[in-house]
N, C-alpha and C positions, 0 to 999 in steps of 0.2 A: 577411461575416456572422460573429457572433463563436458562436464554441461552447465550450460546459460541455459539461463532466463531473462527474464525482463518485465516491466510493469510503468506505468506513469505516478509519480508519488503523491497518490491520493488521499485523501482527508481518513484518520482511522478506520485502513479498509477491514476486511470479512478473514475470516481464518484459511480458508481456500488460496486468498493473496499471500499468506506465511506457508501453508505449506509446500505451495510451489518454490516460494526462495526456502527451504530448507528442503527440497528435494536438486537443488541445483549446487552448482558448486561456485558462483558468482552469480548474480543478482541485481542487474543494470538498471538503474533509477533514470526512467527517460526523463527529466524534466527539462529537454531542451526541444521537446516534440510538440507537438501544437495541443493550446488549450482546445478541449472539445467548447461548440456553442450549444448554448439554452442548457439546460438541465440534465446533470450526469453526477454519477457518481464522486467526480472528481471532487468537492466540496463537501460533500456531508456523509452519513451512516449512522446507522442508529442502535440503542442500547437500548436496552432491559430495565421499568420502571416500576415503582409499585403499581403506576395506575397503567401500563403498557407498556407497548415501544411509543421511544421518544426518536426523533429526527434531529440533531445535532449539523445544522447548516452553517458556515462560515462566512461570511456577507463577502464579495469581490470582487471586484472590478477589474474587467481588460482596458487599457487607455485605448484614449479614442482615436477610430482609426484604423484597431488591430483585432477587431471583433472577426473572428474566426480565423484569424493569422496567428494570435500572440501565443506565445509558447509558455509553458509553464514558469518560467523566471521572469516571465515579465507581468505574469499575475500579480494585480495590487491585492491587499486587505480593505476592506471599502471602509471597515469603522473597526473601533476598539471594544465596542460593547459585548460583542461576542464571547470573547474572553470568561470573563466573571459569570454570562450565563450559562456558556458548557461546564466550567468546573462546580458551577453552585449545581448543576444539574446531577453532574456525576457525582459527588460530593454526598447528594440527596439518595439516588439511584444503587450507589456501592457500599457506604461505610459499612454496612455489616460482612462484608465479604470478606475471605480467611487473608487477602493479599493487597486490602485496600491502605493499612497504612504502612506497608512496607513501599508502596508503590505510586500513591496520590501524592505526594510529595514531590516526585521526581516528573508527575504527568506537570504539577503546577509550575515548575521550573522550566520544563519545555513549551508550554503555551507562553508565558509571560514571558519570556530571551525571543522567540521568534519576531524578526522584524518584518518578514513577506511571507507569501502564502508558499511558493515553494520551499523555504528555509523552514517553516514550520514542516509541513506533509515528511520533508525528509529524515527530522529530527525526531518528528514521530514515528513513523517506519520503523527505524533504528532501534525506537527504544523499546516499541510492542514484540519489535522479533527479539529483543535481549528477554522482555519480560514471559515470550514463550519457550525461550534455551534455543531459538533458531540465531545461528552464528557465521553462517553466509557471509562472505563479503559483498558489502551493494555499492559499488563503484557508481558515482553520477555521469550520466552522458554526454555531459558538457565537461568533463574532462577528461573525457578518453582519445581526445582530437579528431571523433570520427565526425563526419559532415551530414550534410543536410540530406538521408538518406529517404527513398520511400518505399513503404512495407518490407519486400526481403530482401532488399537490397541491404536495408540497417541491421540485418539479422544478420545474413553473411559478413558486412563489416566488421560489426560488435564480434560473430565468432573467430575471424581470421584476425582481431585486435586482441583477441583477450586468447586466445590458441583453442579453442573450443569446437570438439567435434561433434556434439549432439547440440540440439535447441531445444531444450522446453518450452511448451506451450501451454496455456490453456485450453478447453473445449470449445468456447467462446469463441475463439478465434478461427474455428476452421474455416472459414471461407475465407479469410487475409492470408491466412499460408500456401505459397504453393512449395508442395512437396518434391517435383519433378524441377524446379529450379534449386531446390535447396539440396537437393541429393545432385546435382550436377555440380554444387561448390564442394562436395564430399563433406556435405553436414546431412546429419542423420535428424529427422523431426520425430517428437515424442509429444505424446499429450499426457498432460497430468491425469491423474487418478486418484482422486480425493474421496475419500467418505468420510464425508464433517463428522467429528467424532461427539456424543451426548454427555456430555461434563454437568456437573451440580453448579445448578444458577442457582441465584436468590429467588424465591418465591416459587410456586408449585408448578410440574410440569416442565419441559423445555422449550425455549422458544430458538427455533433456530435459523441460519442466516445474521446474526447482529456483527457488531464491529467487534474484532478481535480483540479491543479492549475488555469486552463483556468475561473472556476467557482469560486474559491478564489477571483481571481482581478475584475471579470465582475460583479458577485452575491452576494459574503459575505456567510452570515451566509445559504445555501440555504438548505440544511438537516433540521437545528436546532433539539431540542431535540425530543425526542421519546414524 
């Protein structure tokens, strides 16, 4: 049976967001779904620093007008400064790690090519699930020609567009799913089942919850394939 997922393409999310697309067999990048308003995850996540966690925010702009409307592609970048000081961050945060210069190279080609904030989120995505051996395909929503759908209506879509009899889901989400609508589309609903797994960070103890980059530089491949 093939299984979907799906996710909004957020700023280097948490290892929980890779194991689900590597427990799926496609991996739907909504970026054509509404930016959330005020303060969300969608923009920032944090890494592992000598002196703590650090908060790695991306400055952005919805134009105006579209403040609680505008969808992820229509996300601006508010300034350029950001740039230089995430990777000076990381840069500071990782170099002793066993996968920082196989790896820092290719983060700084992906921040510095990105022209918007969605073109960035999804190039990052791509490159954290390569650098955890998760190899999902994650087709974007705005090319799959499905429309302007809301909650399980876009879950039945996306399943009956991409041939898909199971949903994965998050936990998070149980009160967005209904199960007795989506078993009437003869889609079967599943919830992930994660235990973030204890990988060797730099410096004593584990800190856990950070951005799945933090497992990129320390661990490599630590998903690998289904």
């Amino acid at each position: 049976m093939t299984v979907l997922a799906m996710h909004q393409p957020n700023y280097l999310p948490w290892l929980s967001y890779f194991a689900k697309m590597a427990a799926a067999d496609v991996f739907v990048l909504l970026d054509a779904v509404q930016y959330p308003r005020g303060r969300s995850v969608a923009n920032r996540n944090r890494i592992r620093t000598a002196q703590g966690e650090l908060l790695l925010t991306v400055p952005v702009r919805v134009p105006k007008g579209r403040e609680g409307k505008a969808a992820y592609t229509e996300v601006e970048l508010a300034d350029e400064r950001w740039r230089e000081k995430h990777l000076r961050s990381i840069e500071q945060a990782y170099r002793r790690a066993p996968h920082f210069e196989q790896r820092f190279a290719e983060l700084t080609g992906v921040l510095e090519r990105a022209t918007s904030f969605c073109e960035l989120n999804v190039e990052l995505v791509r490159w954290l699930a390569a650098g955890l051996g998760v190899t999902t395909p994650t087709p974007r929503l705005s090319e799959l020609g499905v429309g302007a759908l809301a909650k399980n209506e876009l879950t039945i879509a996306l399943c009956r567009r991409l041939g898909a009899e199971v949903y994965l889901s998050g936990s998070g989400a149980r009160s967005y799913n209904d199960a007795e609508r989506l078993a009437a589309a003869g889609i079967e609903l599943r919830y992930l089942e994660f235990d973030r797994p204890v990988y060797p960070q730099l410096g004593e103890g584990f800190v856990p919850n950070l951005s799945a980059l933090d497992a990129v530089f320390c661990a490599g491949a630590l998903l690998g394939a289904r």
